[in-house]
C-alpha positions in Angstrom: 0.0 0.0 0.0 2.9 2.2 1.0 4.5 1.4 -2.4 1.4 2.7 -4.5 1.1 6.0 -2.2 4.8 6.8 -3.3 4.0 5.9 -7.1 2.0 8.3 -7.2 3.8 11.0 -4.9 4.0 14.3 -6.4 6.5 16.9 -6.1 5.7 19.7 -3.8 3.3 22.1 -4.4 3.0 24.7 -6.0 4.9 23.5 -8.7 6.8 26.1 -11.1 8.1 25.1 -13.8 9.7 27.9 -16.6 11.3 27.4 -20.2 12.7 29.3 -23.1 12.2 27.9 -27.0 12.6 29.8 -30.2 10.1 30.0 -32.7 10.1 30.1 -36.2 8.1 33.1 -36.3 8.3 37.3 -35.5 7.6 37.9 -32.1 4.4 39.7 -32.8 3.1 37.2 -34.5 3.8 34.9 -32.0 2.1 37.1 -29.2 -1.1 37.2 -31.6 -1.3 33.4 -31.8 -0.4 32.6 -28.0 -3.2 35.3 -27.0 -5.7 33.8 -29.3 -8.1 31.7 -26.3 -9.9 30.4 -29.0 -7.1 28.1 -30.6 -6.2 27.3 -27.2 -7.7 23.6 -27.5 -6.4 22.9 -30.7 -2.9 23.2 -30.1 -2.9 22.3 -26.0 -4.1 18.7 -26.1 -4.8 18.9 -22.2 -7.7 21.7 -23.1 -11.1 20.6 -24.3 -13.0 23.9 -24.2 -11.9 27.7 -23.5 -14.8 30.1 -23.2 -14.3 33.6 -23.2 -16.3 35.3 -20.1 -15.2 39.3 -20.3 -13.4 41.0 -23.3 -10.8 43.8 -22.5 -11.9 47.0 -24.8 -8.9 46.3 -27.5 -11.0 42.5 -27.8 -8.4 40.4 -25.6 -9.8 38.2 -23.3 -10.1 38.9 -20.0 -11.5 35.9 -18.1 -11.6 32.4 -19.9 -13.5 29.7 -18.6 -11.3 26.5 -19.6 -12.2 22.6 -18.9 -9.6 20.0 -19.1 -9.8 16.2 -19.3 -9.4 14.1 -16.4 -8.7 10.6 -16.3 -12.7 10.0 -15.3 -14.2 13.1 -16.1 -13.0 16.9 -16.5 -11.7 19.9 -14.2 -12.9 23.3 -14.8 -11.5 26.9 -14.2 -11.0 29.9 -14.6 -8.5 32.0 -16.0 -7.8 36.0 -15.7 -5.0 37.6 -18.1 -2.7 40.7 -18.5 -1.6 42.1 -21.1 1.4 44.4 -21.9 1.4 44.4 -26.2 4.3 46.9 -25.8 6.7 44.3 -24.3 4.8 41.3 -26.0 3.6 40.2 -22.6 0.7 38.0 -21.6 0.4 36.9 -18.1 -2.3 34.9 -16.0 -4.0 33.6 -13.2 -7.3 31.6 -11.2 -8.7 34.2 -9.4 -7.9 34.1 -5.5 -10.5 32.0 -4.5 -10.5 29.0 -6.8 -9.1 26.2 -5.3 -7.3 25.1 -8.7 -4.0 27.3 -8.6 -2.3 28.1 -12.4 -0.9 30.9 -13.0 2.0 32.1 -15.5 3.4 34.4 -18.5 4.7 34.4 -21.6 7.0 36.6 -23.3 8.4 37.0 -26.6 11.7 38.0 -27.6 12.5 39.0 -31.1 15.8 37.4 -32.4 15.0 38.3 -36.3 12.4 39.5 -38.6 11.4 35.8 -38.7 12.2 34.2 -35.2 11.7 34.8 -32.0 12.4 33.6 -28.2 9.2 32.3 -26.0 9.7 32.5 -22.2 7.5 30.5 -20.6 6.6 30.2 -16.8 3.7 28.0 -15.2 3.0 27.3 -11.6 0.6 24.5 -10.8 -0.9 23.7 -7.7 -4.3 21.0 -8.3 -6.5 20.0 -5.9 -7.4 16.4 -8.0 -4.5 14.4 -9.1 -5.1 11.2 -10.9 -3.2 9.4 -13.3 -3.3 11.5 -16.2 -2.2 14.4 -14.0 0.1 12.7 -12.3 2.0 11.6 -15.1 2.2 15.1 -16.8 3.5 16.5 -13.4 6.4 14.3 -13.4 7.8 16.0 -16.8 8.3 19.3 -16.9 4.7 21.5 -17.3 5.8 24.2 -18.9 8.1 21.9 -21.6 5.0 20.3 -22.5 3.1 23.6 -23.3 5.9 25.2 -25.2 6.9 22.3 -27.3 2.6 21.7 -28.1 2.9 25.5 -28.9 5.7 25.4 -30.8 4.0 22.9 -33.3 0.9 24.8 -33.9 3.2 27.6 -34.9 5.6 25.4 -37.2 1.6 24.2 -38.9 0.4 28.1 -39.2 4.0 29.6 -40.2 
């Protein structure tokens, strides 16, 4: 019994994780299709749904209602997000009283006319861990997203 508890011990929480990838693609560009909530599901395999809740005035989202897949059955919340376009700048977070914890920001760094750096940072702290979860906790989070993101840019680009 011991033995099965451990297997599926988790690291402490919250977990941060953070990473930096380039992209074959301008930084602005990059920005637009990383602040685009309604791809979100397409290119983050984790995601089944993101519904915009509130709109900032320039048309960003402001609050995002996301559900995720669980092992048996699905997790839902809530996400609110920052923006600073000047420094190509998105950040986010649940809101203070969910008891799902995620929060994070990307940045992107222009290296060219044509490529770009993504710095990526995600803490995680979940209050339902099964197997599915479990497993994607034991690699590195914010790996995961970048190189999922990274794909759907290589297909648009």
């Amino acid at each position: 019994m011991l033995a099965a508890a451990a297997a599926y011990a988790l690291p402490p929480a919250p977990l941060p994780s953070e990473v930096s990838a380039t992209l074959p693609t301008a930084a602005g560009e990059a920005y637009e299709i990383f602040t685009d909530e309604a791809e979100i599901p397409r290119w983050l395999p984790i995601v089944q749904s993101a519904r915009t809740l509130v709109r900032y005035p320039d048309g960003h989202p402001r609050r995002v209602a996301f559900t995720r897949s669980l092992e048996r059955g699905s997790l839902g919340y809530t996400l609110e997000y920052t923006y600073q376009p000047s420094q190509l700048t998105v950040a986010w977070a649940t809101p203070s009283t969910s008891n799902v914890v995620l929060s994070g920001e990307a940045r992107f760094i222009a290296l060219s006319r044509g490529a770009c750096l993504m710095v990526y940072r995600l803490v995680i702290d979940l209050p339902i861990v099964d197997e599915l979860i479990a497993g994607e906790l034991e690699r590195h989070p914010a790996s995961a997203v970048v190189a999922d993101f990274r794909e759907h840019v290589r297909r648009l680009c």
